[in-house]
N, C-alpha and C positions, 0 to 999 in steps of 0.2 A: 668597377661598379660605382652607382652613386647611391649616399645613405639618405635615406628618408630620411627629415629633421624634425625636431621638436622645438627648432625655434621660429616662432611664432611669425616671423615676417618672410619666411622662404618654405621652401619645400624641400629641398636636397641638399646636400653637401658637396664638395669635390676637392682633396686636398692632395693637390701633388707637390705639396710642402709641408711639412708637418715640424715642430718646435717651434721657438721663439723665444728672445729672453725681453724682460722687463725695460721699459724707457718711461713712466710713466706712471700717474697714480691709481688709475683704473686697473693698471697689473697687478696690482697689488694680489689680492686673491683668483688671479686666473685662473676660471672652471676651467679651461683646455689643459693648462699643466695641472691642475690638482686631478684630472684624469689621466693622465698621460703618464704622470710619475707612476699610478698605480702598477703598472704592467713593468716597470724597469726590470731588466735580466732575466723576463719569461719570454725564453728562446722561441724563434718566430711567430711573435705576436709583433703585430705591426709598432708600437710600442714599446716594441725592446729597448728601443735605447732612450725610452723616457723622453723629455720634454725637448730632447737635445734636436739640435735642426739637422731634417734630412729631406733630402730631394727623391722625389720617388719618380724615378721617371717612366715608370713601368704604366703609373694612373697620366699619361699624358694623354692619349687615344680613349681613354674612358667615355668622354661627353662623344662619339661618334657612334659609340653602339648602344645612345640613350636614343629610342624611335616617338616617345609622347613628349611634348614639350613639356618642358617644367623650368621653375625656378633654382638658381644655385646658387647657393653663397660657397666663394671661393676662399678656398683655406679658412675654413671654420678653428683650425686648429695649429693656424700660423699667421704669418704673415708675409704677403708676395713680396712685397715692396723690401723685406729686413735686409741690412746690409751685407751679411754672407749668402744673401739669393742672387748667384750670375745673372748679371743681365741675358746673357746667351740664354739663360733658363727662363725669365720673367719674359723676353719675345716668344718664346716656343709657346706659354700656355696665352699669350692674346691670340697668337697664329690661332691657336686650337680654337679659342671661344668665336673668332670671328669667323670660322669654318663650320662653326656648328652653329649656326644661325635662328634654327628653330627653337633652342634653349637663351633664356636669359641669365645671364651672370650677375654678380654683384661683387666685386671686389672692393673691402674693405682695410684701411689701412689709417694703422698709427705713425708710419713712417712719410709722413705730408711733404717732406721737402726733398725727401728723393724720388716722392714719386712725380714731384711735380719738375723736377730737376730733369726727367728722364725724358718729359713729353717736351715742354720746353726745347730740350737740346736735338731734339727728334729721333734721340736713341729708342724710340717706340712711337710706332704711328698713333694715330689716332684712334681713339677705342673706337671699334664698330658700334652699330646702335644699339644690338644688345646687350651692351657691356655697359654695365654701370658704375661707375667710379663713387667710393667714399669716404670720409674720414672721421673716425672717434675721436669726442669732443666729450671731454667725462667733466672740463670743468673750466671757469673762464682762464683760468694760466693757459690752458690749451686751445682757444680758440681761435690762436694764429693758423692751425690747419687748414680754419676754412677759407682764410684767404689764399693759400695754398691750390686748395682746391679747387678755386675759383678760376686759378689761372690754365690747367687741364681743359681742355674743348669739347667734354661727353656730353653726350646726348641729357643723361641723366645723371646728375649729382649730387650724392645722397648725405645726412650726418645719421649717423650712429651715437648718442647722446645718454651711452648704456656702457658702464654704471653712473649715472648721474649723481654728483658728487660735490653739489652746490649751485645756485643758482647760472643763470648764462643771461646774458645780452649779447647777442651776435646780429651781424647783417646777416640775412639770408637771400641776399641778391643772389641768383643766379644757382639758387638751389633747389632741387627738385622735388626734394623727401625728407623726412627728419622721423627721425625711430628716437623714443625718450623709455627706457626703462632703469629701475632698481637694480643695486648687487642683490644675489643670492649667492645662498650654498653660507655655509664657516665662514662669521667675522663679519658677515655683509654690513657693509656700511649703509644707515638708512636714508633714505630721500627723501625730503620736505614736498608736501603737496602744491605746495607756491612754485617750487622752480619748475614743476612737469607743466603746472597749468602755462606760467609764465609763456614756457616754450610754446604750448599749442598755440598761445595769442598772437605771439609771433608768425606764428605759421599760420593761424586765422588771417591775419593783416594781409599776407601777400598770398594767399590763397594757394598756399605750398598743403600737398596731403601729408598728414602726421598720425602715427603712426604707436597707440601706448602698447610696449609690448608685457609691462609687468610692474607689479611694486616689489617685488625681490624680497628681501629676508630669508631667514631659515626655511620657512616654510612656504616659496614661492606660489604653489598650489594656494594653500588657502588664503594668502594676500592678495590674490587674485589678478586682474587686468583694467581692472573700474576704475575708470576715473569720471568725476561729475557725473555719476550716476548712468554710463553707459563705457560702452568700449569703443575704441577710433582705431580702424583696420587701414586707415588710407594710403592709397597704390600710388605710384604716378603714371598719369594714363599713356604714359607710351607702353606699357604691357603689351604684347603683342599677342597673348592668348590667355586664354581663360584659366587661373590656376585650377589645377585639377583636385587638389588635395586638401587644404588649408579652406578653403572656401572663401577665396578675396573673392570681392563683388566691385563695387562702384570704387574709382578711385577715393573716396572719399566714403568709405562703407564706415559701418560699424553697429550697434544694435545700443537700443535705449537699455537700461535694467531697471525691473518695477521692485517697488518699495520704498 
């Protein structure tokens, strides 16, 4: 099955990987393991074994018996790319997503130089067009990824810029999409309204759609999604259908807010 999502830039989930451990500053308070610890040793629950990495190959066939197209972000609650994921396992799920052609994917990763190691070396073809490549850039020590990324040949090449965690100046040559949000949940660390705008200016300059998905804190809800007095929902228009759920519109969508 795929799970309906609550985050703000997709529609479904699909993880036939699940754990991960920490390489980074944005792990720091990882929502996926501070849920995932929850269920440790309550016998089959899919979380029995906690945050710990397991390959579930049981959810490989899942995206074949999805019939509405929809959006997926892959491995919400891992990461494809980490270094105990077989590559034998990391070809099986492209196999899948470029077989399932009427869903779009998104896979997202912290791990930038193996996954760019992997297409390079051509131990993985070339993502199909609806597979989207990208990589989390929480702050500038890390924005070596995106030259990383840069060197992968997808169609659509996205940053992930959540938990934003200090300012950035990056090229975004050759980048499709840019998502900037806040930590929430316990400890969230807060984000300066300079480095979100910064980003969209960025992405204003080369006419890249961007993407605010939240200002995070404790109480995410009421911090809301506003920035300069509207919200920015922007897609990259290779979308191939109309999201059904979420209600994206124009690549470049988003609504004023009065007051």
């Amino acid at each position: 099955m795929a799970y309906q999502s609550g985050i703000e830039w997709t529609e479904s989930t699909w993880n036939p990987v699940t754990g991960c451990t920490k390489v980074s500053a944005g792990c720091k308070f990882c929502y996926a393991e501070r849920f995932a610890e929850r269920f440790r040793g309550v016998k089959g629950h899919p979380f029995e074994h906690g945050f710990d990495l397991v390959l579930h190959e049981d959810r490989l066939s899942q995206p074949f018996g999805w019939r509405k197209p929809r959006i997926v972000f892959v491995n919400s609650m891992s990461d494809l790319f980490h270094e105990d994921v077989p590559l034998t396992f990391i070809k099986r799920v492209f196999e899948v997503m470029e077989a399932s052609g009427r869903h779009t994917f998104q896979v997202l990763t912290k791990r930038a130089e193996r996954m760019a190691r992997l297409f390079a070396d051509k131990e993985l073809p070339r993502p199909a067009a609806n597979v989207w490549i990208g990589v989390s850039v929480e702050n500038q020590q890390n924005a070596w990824r995106v030259e990383e990324l840069r060197k992968v040949e997808a169609d659509v090449r996205f940053l992930s810029c959540e938990p934003l965690l200090g300012p950035l100046d990056i090229d975004l040559t050759g980048i499709g999409w840019v998502i900037v949000g806040g930590e929430s949940g316990p400890g969230a660390r807060p984000m300066l309204q300079e480095w979100a705008i910064a980003v969209k200016s960025l992405c204003g300059e080369k006419r890249i759609p961007f993407f605010f998905k939240q200002w995070g804190g404790v109480n995410k809800k009421k911090a809301g999604r506003v920035l300069e007095r509207r919200t920015w929902d922007g897609m990259p228009e290779q979308l191939k259908h109309q999201p059904y759920e979420q209600g994206f519109g124009q690549p470049a969508g988003g609504r004023i807010v009065s007051g």
